[in-house]
C-alpha positions in Angstrom: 0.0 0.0 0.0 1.4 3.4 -1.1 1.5 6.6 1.6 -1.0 8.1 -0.2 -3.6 5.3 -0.1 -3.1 4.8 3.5 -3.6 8.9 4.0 -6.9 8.5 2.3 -7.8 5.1 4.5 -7.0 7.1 7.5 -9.0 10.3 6.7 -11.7 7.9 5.6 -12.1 6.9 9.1 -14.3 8.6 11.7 -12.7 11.4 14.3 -12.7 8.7 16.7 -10.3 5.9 15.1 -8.5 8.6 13.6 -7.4 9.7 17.0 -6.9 5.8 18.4 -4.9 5.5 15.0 -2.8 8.7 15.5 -2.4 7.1 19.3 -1.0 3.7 18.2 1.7 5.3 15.9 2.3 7.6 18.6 3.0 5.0 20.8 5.0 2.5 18.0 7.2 5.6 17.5 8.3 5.9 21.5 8.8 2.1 21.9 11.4 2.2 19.4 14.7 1.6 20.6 17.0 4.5 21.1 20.0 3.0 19.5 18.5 2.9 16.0 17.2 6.2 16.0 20.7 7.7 16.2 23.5 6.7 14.3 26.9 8.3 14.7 30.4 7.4 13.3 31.8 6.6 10.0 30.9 3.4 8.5 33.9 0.9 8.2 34.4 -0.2 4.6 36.8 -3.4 4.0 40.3 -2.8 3.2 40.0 -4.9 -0.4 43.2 -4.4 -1.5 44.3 -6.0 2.2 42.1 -9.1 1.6 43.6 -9.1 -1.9 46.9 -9.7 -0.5 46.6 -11.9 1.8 44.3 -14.1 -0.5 47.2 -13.7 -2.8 50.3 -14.0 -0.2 51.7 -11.0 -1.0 51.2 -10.3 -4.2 48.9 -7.4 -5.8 47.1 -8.0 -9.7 46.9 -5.4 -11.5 43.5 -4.5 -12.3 42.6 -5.4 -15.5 39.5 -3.5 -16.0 41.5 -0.3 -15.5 44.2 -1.0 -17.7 41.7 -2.3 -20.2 40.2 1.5 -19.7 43.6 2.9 -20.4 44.0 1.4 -23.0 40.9 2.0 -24.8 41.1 5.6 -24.0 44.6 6.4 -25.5 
């Protein structure tokens, strides 16, 4: 169901369930936990070229794709 079909269920209903409606997503909102609601910090990425080398021992591969780009572009 879209937003705007559920805005039109909800100001199809009387003042009455509108209000217990508005009072249940009131409450949903506070029982949320408080870590989700704030998120601070970077976000870690994987050091690839790391993995590479270790799944490699030691040694780096060139990229191909790039060099194919290099290439294609001179």
């Amino acid at each position: 169901m879209s937003a705007l079909e559920l805005l039109k269920q909800v100001k199809a209903l009387s003042s009455r369930e509108r209000q217990k409606f508005l009072r249940e997503v009131a409450a949903m909102k506070q029982a949320r936990p408080a870590s989700s609601e704030v998120r601070s910090g970077r976000v870690k990425w994987p050091d690839v070229e790391a993995r590479a080398r270790r799944n490699s021992r030691g040694k780096l591969l060139p990229n191909l794709v790039l060099l194919d780009r290099e290439e294609a572009a001179s």
